[in-house]
HTML snippet that shows the backbone in 3Dmol.js (N, CA, C, O; Angstrom):
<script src="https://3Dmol.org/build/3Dmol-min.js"></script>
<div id="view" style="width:600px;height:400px;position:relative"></div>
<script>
const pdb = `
ATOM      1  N   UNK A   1       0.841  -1.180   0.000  1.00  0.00           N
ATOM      2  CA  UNK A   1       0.000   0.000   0.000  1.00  0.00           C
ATOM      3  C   UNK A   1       0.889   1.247   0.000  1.00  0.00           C
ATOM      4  O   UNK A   1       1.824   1.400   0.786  1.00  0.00           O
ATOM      5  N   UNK A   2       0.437   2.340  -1.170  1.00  0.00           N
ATOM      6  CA  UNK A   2       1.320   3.266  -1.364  1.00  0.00           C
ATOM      7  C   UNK A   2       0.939   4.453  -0.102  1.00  0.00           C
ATOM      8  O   UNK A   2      -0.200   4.879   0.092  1.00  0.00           O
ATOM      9  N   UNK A   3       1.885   4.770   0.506  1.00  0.00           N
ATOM     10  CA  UNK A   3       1.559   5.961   1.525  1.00  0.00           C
ATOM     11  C   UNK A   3       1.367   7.422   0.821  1.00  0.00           C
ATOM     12  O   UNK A   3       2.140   8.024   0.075  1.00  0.00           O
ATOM     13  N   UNK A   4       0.221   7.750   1.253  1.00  0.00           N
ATOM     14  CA  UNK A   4      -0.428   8.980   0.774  1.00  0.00           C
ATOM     15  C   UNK A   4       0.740  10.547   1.050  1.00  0.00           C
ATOM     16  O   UNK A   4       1.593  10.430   1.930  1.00  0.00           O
ATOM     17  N   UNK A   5       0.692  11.414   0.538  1.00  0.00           N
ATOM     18  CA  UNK A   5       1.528  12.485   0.470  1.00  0.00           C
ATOM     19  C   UNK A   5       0.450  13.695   1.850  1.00  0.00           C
ATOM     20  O   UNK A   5      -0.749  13.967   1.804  1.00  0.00           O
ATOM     21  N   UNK A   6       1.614  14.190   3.012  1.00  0.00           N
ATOM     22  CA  UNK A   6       0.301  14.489   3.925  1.00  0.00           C
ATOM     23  C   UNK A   6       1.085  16.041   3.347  1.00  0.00           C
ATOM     24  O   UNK A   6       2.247  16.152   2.956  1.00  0.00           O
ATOM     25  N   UNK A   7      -0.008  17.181   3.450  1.00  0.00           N
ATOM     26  CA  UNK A   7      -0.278  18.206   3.056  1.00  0.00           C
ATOM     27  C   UNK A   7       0.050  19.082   4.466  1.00  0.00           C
ATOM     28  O   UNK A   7      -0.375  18.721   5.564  1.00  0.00           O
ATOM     29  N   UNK A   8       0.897  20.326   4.251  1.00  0.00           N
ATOM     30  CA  UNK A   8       0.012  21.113   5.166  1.00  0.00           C
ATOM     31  C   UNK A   8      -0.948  21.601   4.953  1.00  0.00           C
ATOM     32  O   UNK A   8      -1.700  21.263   4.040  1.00  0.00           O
ATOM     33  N   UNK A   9      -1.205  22.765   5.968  1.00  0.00           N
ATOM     34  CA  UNK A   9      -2.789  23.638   5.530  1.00  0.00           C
ATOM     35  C   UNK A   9      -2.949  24.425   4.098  1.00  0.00           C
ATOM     36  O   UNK A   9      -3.830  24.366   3.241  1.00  0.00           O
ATOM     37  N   UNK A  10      -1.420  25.383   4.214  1.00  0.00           N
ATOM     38  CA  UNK A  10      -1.449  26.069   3.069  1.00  0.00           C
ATOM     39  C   UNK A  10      -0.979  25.249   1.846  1.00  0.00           C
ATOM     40  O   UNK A  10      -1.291  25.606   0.710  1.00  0.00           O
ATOM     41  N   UNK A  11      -0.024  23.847   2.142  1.00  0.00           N
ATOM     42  CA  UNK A  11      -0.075  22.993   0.729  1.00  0.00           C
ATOM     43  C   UNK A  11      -2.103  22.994   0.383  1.00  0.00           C
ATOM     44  O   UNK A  11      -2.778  23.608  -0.443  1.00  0.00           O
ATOM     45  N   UNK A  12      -2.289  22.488   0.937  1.00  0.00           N
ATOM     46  CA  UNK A  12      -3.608  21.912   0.617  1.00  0.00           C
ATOM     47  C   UNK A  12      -4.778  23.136   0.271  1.00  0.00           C
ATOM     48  O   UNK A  12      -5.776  23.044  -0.445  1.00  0.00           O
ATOM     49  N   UNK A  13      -4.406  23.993   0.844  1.00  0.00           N
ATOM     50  CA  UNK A  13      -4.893  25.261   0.316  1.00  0.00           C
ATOM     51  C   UNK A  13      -4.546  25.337  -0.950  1.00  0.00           C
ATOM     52  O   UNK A  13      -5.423  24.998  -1.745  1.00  0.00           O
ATOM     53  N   UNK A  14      -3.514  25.685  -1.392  1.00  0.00           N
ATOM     54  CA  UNK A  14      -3.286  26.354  -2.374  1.00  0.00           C
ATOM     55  C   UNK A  14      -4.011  24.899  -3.771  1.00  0.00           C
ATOM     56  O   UNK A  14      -4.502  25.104  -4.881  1.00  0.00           O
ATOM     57  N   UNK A  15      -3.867  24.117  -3.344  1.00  0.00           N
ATOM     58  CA  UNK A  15      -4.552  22.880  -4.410  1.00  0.00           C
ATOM     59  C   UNK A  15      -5.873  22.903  -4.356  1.00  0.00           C
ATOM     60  O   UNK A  15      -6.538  22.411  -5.266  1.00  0.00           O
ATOM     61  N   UNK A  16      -6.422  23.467  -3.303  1.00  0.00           N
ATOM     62  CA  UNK A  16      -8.084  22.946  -3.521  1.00  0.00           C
ATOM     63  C   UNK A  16      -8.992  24.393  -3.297  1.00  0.00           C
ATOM     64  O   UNK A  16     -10.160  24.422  -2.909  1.00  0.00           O
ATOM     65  N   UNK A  17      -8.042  25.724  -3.686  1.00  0.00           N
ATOM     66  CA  UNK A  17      -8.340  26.922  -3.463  1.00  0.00           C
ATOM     67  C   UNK A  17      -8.927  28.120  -2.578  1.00  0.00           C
ATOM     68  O   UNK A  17      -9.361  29.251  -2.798  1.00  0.00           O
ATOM     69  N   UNK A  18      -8.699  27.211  -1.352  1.00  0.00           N
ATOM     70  CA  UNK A  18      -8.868  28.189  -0.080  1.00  0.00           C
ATOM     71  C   UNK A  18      -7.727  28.632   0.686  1.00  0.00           C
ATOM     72  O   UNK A  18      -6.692  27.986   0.518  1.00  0.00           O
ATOM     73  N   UNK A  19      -7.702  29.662   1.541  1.00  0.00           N
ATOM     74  CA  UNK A  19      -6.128  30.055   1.899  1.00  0.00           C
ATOM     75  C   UNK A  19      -6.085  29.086   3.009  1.00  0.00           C
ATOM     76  O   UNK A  19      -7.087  28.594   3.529  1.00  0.00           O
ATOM     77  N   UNK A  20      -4.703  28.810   3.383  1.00  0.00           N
ATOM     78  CA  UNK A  20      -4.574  28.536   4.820  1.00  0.00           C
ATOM     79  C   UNK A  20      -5.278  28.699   6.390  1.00  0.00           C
ATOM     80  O   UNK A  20      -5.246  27.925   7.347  1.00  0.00           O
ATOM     81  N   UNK A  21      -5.863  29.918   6.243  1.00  0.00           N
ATOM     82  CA  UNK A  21      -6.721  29.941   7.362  1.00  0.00           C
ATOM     83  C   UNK A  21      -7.861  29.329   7.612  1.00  0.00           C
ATOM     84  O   UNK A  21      -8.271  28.877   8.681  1.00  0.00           O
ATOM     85  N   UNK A  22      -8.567  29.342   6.114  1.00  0.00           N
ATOM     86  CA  UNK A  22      -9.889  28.898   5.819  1.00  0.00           C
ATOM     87  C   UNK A  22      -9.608  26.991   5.984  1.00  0.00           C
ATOM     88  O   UNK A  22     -10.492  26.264   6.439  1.00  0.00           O
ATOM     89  N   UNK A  23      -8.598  26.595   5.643  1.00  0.00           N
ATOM     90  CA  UNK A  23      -8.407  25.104   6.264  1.00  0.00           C
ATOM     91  C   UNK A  23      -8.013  24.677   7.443  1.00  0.00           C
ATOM     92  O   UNK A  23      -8.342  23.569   7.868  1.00  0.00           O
ATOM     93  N   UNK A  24      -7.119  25.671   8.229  1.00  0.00           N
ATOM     94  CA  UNK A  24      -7.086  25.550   9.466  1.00  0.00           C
ATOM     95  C   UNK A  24      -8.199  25.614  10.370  1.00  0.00           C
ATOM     96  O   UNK A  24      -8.108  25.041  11.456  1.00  0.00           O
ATOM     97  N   UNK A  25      -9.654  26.493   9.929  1.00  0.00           N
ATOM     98  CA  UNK A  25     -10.733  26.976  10.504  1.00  0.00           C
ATOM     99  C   UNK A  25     -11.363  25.283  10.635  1.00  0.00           C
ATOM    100  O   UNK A  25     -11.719  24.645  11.625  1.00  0.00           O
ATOM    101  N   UNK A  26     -11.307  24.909   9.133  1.00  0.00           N
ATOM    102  CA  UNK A  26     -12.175  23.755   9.098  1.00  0.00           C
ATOM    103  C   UNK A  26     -11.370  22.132  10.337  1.00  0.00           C
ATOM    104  O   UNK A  26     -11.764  21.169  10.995  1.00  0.00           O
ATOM    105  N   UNK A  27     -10.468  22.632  10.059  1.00  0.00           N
ATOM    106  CA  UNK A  27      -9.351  21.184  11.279  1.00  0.00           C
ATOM    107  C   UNK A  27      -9.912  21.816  12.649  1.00  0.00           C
ATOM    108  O   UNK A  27     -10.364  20.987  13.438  1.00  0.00           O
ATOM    109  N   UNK A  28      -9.937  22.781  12.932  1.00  0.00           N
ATOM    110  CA  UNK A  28     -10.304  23.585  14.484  1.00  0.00           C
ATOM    111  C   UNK A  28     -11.970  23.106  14.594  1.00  0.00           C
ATOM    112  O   UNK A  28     -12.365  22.456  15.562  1.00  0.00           O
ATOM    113  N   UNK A  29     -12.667  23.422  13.735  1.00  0.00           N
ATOM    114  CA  UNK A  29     -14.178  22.714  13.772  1.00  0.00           C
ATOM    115  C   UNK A  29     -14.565  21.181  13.763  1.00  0.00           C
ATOM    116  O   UNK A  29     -15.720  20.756  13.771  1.00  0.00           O
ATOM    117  N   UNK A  30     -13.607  20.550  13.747  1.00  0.00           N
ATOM    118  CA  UNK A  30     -13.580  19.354  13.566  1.00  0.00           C
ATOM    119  C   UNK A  30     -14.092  18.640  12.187  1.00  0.00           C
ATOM    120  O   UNK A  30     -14.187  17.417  12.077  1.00  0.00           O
ATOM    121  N   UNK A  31     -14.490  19.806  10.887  1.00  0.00           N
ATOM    122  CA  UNK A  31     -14.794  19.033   9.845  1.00  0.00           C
ATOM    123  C   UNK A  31     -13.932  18.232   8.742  1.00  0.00           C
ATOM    124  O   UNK A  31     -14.341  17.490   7.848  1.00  0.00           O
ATOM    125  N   UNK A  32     -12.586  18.615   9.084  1.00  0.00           N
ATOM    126  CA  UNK A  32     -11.516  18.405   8.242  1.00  0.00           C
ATOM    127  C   UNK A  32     -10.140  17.011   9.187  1.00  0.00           C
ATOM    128  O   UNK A  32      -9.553  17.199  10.253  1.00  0.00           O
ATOM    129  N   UNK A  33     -10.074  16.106   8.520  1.00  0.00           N
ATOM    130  CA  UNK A  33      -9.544  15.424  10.006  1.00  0.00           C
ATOM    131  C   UNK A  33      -8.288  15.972   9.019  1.00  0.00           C
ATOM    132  O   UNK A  33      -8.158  16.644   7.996  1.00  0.00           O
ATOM    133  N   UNK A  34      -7.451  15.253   9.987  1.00  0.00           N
ATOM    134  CA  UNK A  34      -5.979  15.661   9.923  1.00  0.00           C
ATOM    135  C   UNK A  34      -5.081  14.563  10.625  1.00  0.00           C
ATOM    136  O   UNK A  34      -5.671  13.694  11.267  1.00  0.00           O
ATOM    137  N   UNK A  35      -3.268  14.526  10.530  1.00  0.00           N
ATOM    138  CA  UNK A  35      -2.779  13.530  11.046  1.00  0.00           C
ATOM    139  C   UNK A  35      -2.095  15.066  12.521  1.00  0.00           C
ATOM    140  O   UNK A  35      -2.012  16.211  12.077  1.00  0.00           O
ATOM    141  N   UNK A  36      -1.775  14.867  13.808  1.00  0.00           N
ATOM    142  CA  UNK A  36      -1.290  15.474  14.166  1.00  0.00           C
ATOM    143  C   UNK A  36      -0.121  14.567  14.686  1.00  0.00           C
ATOM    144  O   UNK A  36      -0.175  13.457  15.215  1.00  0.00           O
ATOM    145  N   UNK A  37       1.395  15.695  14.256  1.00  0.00           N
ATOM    146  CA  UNK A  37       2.617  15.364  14.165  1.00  0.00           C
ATOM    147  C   UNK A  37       2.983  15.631  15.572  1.00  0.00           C
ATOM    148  O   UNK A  37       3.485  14.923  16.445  1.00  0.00           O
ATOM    149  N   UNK A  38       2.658  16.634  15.542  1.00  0.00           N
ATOM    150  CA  UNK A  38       3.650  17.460  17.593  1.00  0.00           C
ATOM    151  C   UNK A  38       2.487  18.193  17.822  1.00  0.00           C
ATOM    152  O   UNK A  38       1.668  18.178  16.902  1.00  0.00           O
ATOM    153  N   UNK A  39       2.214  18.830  18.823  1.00  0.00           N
ATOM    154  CA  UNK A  39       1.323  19.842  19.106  1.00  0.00           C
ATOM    155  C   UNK A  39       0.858  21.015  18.420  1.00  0.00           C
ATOM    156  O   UNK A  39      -0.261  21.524  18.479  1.00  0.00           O
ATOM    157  N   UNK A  40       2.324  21.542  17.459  1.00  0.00           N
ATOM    158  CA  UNK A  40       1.952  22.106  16.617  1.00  0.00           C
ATOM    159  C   UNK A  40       2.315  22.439  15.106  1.00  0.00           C
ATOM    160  O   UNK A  40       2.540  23.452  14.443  1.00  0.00           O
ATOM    161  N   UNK A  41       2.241  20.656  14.843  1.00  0.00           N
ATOM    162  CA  UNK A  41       2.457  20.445  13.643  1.00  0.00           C
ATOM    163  C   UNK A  41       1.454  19.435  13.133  1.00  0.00           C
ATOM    164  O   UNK A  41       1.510  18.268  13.520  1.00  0.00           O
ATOM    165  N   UNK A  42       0.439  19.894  12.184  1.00  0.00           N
ATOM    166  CA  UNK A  42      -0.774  19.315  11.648  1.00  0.00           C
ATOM    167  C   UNK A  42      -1.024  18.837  10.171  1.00  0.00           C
ATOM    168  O   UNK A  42      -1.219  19.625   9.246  1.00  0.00           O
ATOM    169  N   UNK A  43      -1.005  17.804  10.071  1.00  0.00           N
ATOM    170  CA  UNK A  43      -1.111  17.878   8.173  1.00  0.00           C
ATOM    171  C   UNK A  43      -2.261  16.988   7.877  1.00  0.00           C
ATOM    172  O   UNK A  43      -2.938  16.311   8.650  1.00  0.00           O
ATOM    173  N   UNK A  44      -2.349  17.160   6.368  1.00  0.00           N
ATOM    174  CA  UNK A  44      -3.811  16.633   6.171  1.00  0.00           C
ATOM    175  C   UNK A  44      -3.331  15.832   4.588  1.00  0.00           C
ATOM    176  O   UNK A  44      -2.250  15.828   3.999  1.00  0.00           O
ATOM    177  N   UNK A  45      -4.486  15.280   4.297  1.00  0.00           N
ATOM    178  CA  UNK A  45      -4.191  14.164   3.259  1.00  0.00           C
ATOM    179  C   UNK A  45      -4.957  14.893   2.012  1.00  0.00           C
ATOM    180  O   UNK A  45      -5.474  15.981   2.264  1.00  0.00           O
ATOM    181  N   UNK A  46      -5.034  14.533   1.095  1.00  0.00           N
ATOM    182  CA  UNK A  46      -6.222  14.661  -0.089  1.00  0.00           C
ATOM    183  C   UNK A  46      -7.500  13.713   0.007  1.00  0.00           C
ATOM    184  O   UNK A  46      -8.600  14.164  -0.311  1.00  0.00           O
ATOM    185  N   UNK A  47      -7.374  12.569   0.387  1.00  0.00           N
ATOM    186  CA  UNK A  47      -8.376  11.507   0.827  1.00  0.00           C
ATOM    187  C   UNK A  47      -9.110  12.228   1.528  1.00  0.00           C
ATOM    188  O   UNK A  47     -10.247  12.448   1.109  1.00  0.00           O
ATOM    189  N   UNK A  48      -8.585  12.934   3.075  1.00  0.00           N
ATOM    190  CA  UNK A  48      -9.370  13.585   3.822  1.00  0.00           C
ATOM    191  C   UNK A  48     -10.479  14.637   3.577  1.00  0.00           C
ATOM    192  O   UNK A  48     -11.637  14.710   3.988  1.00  0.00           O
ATOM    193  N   UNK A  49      -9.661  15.509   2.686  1.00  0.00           N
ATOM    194  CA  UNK A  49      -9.886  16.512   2.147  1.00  0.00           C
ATOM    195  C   UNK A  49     -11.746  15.833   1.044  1.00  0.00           C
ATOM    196  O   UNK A  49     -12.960  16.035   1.086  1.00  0.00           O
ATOM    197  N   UNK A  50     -10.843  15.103   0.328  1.00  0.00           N
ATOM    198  CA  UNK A  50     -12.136  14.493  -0.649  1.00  0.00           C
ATOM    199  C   UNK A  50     -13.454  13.734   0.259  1.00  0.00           C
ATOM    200  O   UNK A  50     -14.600  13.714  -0.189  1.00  0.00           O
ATOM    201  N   UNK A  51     -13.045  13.081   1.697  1.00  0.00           N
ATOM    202  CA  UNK A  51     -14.328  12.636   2.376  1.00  0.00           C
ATOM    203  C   UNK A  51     -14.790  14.423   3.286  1.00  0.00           C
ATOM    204  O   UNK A  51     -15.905  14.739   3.702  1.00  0.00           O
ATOM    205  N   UNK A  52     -13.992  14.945   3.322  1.00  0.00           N
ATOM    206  CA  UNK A  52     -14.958  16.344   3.749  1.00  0.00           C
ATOM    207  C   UNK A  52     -16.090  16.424   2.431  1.00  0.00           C
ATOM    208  O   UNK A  52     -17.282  16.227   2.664  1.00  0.00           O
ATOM    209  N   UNK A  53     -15.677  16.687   1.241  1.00  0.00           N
ATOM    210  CA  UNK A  53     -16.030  17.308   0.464  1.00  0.00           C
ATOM    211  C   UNK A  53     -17.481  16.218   0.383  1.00  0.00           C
ATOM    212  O   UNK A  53     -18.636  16.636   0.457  1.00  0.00           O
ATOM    213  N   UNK A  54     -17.283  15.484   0.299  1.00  0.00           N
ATOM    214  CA  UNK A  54     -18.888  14.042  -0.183  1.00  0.00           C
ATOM    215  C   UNK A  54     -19.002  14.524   1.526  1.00  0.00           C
ATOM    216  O   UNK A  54     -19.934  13.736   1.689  1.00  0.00           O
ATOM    217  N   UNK A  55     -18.887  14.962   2.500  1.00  0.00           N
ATOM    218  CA  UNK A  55     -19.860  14.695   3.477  1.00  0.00           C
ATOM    219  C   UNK A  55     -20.208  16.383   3.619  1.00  0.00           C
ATOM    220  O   UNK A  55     -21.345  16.370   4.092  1.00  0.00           O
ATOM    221  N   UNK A  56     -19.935  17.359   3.504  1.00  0.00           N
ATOM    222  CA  UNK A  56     -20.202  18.508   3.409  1.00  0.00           C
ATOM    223  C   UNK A  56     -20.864  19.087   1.862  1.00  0.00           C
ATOM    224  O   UNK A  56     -21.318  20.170   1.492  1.00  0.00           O
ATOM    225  N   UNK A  57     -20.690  18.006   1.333  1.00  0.00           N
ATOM    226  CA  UNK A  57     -21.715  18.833  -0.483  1.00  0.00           C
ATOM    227  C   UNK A  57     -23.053  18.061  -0.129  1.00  0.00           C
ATOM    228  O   UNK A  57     -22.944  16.952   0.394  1.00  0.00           O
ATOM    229  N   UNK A  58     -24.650  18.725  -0.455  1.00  0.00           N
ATOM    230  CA  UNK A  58     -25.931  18.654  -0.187  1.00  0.00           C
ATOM    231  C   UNK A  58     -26.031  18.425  -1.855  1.00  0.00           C
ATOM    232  O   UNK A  58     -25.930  19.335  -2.678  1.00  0.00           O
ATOM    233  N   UNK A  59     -26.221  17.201  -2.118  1.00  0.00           N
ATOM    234  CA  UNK A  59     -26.816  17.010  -3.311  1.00  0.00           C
ATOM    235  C   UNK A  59     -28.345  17.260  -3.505  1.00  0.00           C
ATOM    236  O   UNK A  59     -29.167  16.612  -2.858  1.00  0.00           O
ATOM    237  N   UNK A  60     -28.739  18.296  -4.489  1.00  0.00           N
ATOM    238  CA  UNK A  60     -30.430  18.655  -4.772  1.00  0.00           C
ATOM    239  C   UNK A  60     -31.378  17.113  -5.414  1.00  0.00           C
ATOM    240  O   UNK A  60     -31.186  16.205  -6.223  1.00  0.00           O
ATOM    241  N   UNK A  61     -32.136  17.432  -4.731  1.00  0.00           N
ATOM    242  CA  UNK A  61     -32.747  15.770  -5.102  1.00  0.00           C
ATOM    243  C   UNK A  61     -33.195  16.136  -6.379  1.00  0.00           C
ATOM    244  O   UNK A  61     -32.889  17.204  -6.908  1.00  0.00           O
ATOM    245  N   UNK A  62     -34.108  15.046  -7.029  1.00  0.00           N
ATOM    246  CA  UNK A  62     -34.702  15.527  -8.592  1.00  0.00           C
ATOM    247  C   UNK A  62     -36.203  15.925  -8.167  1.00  0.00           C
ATOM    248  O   UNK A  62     -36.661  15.662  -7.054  1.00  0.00           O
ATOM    249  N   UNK A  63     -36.837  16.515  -9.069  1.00  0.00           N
ATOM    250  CA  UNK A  63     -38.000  17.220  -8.653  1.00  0.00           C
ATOM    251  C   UNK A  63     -39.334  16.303  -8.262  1.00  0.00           C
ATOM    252  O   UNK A  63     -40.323  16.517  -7.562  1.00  0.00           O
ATOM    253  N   UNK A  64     -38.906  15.264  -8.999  1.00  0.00           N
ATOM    254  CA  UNK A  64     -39.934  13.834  -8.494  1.00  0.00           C
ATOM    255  C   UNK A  64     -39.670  13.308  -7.594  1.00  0.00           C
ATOM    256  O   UNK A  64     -40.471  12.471  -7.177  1.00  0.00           O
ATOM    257  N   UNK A  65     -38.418  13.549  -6.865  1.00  0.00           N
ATOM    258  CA  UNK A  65     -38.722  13.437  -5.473  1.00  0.00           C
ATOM    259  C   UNK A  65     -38.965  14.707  -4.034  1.00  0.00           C
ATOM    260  O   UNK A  65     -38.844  14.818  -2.814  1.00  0.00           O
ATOM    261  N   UNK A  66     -39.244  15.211  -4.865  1.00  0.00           N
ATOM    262  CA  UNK A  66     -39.275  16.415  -3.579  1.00  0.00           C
ATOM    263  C   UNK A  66     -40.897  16.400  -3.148  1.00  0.00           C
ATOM    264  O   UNK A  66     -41.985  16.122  -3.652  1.00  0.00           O
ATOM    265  N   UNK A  67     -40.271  16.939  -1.734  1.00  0.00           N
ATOM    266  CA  UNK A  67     -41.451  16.502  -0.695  1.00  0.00           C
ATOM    267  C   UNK A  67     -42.429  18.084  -1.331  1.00  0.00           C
ATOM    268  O   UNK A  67     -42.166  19.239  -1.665  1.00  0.00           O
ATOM    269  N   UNK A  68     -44.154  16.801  -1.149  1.00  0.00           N
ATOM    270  CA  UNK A  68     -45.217  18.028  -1.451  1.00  0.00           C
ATOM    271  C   UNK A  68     -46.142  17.568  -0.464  1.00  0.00           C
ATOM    272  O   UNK A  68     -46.273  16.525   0.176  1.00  0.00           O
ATOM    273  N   UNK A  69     -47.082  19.271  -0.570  1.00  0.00           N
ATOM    274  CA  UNK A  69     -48.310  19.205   0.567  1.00  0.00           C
ATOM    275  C   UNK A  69     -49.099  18.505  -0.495  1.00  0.00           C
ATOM    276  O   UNK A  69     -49.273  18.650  -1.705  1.00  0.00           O
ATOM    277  N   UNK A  70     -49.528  17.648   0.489  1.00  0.00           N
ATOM    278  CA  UNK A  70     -51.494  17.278   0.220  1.00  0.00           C
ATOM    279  C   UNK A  70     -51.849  18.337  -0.617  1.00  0.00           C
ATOM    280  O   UNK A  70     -51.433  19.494  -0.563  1.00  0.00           O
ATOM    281  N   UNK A  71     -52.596  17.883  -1.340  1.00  0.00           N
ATOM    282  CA  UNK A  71     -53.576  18.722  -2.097  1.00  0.00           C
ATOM    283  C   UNK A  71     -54.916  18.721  -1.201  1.00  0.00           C
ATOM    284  O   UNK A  71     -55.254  17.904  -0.345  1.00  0.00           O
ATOM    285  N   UNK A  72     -55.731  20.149  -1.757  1.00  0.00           N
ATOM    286  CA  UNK A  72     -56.954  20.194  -0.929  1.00  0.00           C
ATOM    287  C   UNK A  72     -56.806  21.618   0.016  1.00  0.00           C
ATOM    288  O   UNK A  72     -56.062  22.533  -0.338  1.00  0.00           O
ATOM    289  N   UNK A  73     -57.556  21.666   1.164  1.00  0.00           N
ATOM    290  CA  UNK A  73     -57.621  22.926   2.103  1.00  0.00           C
ATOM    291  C   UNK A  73     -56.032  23.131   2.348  1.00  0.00           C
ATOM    292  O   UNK A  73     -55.158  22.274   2.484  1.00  0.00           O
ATOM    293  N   UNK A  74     -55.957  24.288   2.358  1.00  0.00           N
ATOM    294  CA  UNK A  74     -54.714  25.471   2.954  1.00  0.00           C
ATOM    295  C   UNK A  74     -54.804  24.727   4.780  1.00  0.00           C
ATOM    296  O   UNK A  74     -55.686  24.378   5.565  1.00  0.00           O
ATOM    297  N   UNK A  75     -53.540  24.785   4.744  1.00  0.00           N
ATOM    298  CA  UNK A  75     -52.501  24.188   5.956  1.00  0.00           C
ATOM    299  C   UNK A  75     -52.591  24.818   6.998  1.00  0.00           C
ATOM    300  O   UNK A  75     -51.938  24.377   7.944  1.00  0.00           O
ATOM    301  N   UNK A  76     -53.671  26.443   7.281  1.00  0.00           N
ATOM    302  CA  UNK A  76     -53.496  27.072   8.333  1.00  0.00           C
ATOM    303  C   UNK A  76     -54.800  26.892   8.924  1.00  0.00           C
ATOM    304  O   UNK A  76     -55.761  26.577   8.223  1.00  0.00           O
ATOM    305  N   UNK A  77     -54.911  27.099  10.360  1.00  0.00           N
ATOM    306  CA  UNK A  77     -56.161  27.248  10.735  1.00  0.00           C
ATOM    307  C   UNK A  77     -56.959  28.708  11.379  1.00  0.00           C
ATOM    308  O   UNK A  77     -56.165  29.643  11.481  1.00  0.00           O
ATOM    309  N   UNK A  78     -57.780  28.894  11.632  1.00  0.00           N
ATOM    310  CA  UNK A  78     -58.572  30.149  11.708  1.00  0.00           C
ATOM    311  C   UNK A  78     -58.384  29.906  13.313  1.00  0.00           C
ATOM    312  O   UNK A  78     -58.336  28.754  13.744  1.00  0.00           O
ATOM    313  N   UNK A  79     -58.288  30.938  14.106  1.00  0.00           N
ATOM    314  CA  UNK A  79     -58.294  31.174  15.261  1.00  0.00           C
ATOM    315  C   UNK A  79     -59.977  31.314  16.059  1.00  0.00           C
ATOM    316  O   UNK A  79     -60.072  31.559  17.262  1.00  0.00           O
TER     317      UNK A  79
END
`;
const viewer = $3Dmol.createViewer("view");
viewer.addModel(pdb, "pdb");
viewer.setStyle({}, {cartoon: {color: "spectrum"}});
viewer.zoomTo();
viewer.render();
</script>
């Protein structure tokens, strides 16, 4: 098994077009994992990077499935 190439923030920035901070933000939120080296040395993979991306992108469903009201009387009631 070939060992993956680990990134820093701003490597990985500059490849997937956010600056360094904006990937450090996401490792501090916990959405971005990372390998941690020393306390303050952090790097990240492309794998990682690509399971953020499929768990943070909202795919739009197709229109035959989107949720509808009942047909018939309006949904509110009169006081």
């Amino acid at each position: 098994m070939a060992q993956e190439k680990l990134l820093s923030p701003k490597e990985l920035g500059d490849l997937v077009g956010l600056s360094a901070a904006q990937v450090r933000a996401l490792m501090n939120d916990g959405r971005l994992e990372f390998v941690e080296i020393s306390a303050k040395t952090k790097l990240l993979t492309m794998s990682g990077w690509e399971r953020f991306q499929k768990n943070a992108t909202r795919v739009k469903r197709p229109e035959d499935d989107q949720p509808r009201l009942p047909l018939g009387d309006p949904q509110h009631h009169s006081l």
